[in-house]
C-alpha angles and dihedrals in degrees: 000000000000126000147182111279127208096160122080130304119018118220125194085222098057104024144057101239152164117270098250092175096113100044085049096052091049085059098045082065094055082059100048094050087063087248120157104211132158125231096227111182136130131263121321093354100149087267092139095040089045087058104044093051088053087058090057104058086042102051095090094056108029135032099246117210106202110191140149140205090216114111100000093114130247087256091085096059092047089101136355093252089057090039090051098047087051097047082051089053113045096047089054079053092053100043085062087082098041131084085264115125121245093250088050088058100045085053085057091052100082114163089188091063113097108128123079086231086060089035083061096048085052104049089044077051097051093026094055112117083347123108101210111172111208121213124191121192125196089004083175100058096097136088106223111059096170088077084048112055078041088066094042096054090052087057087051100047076051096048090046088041081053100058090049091053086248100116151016123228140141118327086228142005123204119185110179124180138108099282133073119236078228085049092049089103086046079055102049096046082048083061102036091235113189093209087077101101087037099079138088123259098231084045096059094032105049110005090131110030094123090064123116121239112259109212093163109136105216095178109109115249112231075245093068088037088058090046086049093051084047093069099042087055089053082062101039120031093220102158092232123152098228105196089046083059104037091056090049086051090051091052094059095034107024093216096316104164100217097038086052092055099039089054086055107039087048080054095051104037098025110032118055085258087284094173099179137109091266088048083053088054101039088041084057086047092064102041087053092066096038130094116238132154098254092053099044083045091056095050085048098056084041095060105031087052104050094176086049099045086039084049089061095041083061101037091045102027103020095044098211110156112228133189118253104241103165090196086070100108081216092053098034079056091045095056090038087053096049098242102104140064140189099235109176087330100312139087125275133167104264094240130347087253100071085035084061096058100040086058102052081041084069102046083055091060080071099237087174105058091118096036114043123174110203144138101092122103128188093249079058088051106030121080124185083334094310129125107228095205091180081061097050097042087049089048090053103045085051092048093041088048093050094049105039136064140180093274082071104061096108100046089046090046084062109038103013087114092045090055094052087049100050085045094055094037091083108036087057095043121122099018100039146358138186141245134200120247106212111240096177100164089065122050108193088050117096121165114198112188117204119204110195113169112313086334122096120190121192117212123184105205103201133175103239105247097168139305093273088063088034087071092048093052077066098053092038093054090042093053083051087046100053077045085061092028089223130142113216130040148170144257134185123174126187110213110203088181109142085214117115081208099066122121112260097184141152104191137141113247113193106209105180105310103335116083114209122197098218116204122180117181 
């Protein structure tokens, strides 16, 4: 019986997956158009499935050599006459299980090899009037990079002799990991790798020139998700609409691989099989306060790298819009992580999930630790299982107007959001939570949407810039109202005025048929 798989490499046989087929068959061409690429993509992205599906297909026309630099010990990259003998190794390993005669093998297998210039000689020898793909998986899992990029830049002087007719070497060459052959030195820095200053300048800055652009999307359409959930309704039975799910699934992931397959596994396996909008929300509940590797992945890039973690504070709390500019080394990191997007030219959260967590991630830093809000509790704020979001709204800006003074105007411009968000985080535990829709034309906008229980509110948090766009902030939250076509909403507006005059007030204001509870604190 299929299921839902989170660990590792993903069959058609055992798990309930995407159809790949078509991606896999754009990057067939790339092989067989002799090209050299790298699969560049974060954390648990489908990168080894990806690749083991491509073998596959290529099996009946190459000789495909499937390796990876995961779990071979950091021994074999400690000099290039350790890293050699293991190369050496481990393809005569792979071609085992590849159509390669045994004799072929055995003349792969070389003990008196254990310089990349004879490294070189060997692999013109095996690669003559033969077309051997090479795939690489998890290229930045060592240590030393320095042997590595070593390694890579042999395979490049062989790839540029080729083309001159110089030279044979592989047909095609595939590295895939998170970093970029370009982001080896961000890596390294990452690491505190002391080879740094070792290499040579033409090594770090143009080991990889020769590489083809992949353009390839790997993220899953709501289409395919819908496709997926298909064939597990063939098994089960379930009554699901599947496309209905599958594009609820698409609005929280965008298409993650791994998040796609965790809400659905937690379903599956969870969740009595509740595949319905409110299963989607409760599946993302529970994967929120789990601990997984691409989260924790996510919290350690966060913490061993402060301007990036303070980029996305300003780009996700603060909501400051910024240009996509993808030779920002922030932003290059963002989009290598996974975290960042290009959306219209500037720069968005890949996906509300992971805005979720960072989020909460946030909250965790304890922004808060001088200027606590406190004193509310859900059952103050809960009614006949029903979130009373007026009376929320009017508890906080009593609380926020207790606590804070003028003095605090620029620690509140900053973090004010990030205060009403970690005051509403524990009154709608356990039975809702919140995301953030992205407003990014507008950067004092943020829309924050609760789910608690079957009920859904819709709050508007602004920055007060007069009465004139005060009244804007109305039609703007009515127009995403009628979007939603919903009735009430909810405004809260954080006044900075240095004025003792100024209008503190919690109030409902009808405006046609929409009534908005307006909070300005």
């Amino acid at each position: 019986m299929r299921r839902f798989n989170v660990t590792g490499l993903c069959t058609p046989e055992e798990d309930y997956m995407v159809d790949i087929n078509e991606k896999i068959m754009q990057i067939k061409k790339l092989v067989d158009n002799r090209s050299y690429f790298t699969i560049n993509r974060a954390r648990q992205y489908g990168k080894t499935t990806t690749l083991n599906e491509l073998s596959k297909v290529l099996v009946n026309e190459y000789i495909v050599i499937s390796l990876s630099f995961q779990g071979i010990g950091d021994e074999s990259f400690a000099s290039s006459d350790l890293f050699c003998r293991s190369f050496i190794t481990q393809v005569a390993q792979a071609l085992q299980f590849t159509r390669a005669t045994s004799d072929y093998i055995r003349q792969w297998e070389n003990d008196n090899i254990t310089t990349f210039e004879q490294l070189s000689r060997h692999i013109t020898k095996m690669c003559d009037n033969r077309k051997l793909v090479l795939l690489i998986d998890e290229v930045d899992r060592t240590s030393n990079n320095k042997i590595f990029l070593h390694f890579i830049d042999m395979l490049r002087e062989k790839f540029l002799a080729r083309k001159a007719k110089r030279d044979s070497t592989f047909h095609s060459v595939i590295l895939a990991g998170v970093y970029d052959i370009k982001n080896i030195k961000l890596k390294m820095i990452n690491e505190g790798s002391h080879a740094l200053n070792e290499i040579e300048g033409k090594t770090y800055n143009s080991p990889w020139n020769i590489a083809t652009d992949f353009t390839i999307d790997l993220s899953f359409s709501a289409f395919e998700i819908a496709n997926m959930l298909s064939e597990y309704e063939k098994d089960h039975s379930s009554g699901m609409n599947a496309m209905q799910i599958a594009d609820d699934i698409y609005i929280y992931t965008c298409g993650y691989p791994f998040l796609v397959s965790r809400i659905c596994q937690i379903i599956d396996e969870r969740l009595a099989r509740d595949w319905t909008p409110e299963g989607v929300q409760r599946a993302i509940k529970v994967m929120l306060v789990e601990n997984n590797t691409l989260f924790e992945d996510i919290i350690k890039n966060l913490e061993n790298n402060k301007e990036l973690a303070a980029f996305i504070y300003d780009l996700l709390i603060a909501r400051q819009v910024k240009p996509f500019v993808i030779y920002d080394p922030l932003v290059g990191a963002g989009v290598m992580y996974g975290f960042l997007k290009n959306v219209t030219g500037s720069i968005a959260i890949a996906n509300k999930i992971f805005e979720l967590l960072m989020i909460d991630y946030f909250i965790s830093k304890d922004l808060r630790s001088k200027k606590q809000i406190s004193g509310v509790l859900q059952r103050d704020v809960v009614r006949d299982n029903k979130f009373d979001m007026a009376l929320c709204l009017r508890k906080f800006a009593e609380h926020y107007a207790e606590i804070y003074n003028q003095t605090d105007s620029d620690f509140l411009e900053r973090h004010g959001r990030l205060l009403f968000l970690s005051y509403l985080k524990p009154l709608i535990n356990g039975q809702g939570f919140y995301h953030i829709e992205s407003q990014l034309m507008d950067l004092r906008r943020m829309d924050v949407v609760v789910n608690f229980g079957q009920q859904q509110y819709i709050l508007e948090l602004k920055i007060w810039n007069g009465n004139a766009k005060h009244e804007n902030a109305y039609n703007q939250l009515c127009g995403y109202l009628n979007s939603k076509h919903a009735l009430e909403g909810y405004l809260l507006t954080f006044d900075f005025r240095h004025d003792k005059n100024k209008t503190i007030k919690a109030e409902w204001v009808q405006i046609g048929d929409v009534r908005i509870f307006d909070v300005v604190v």
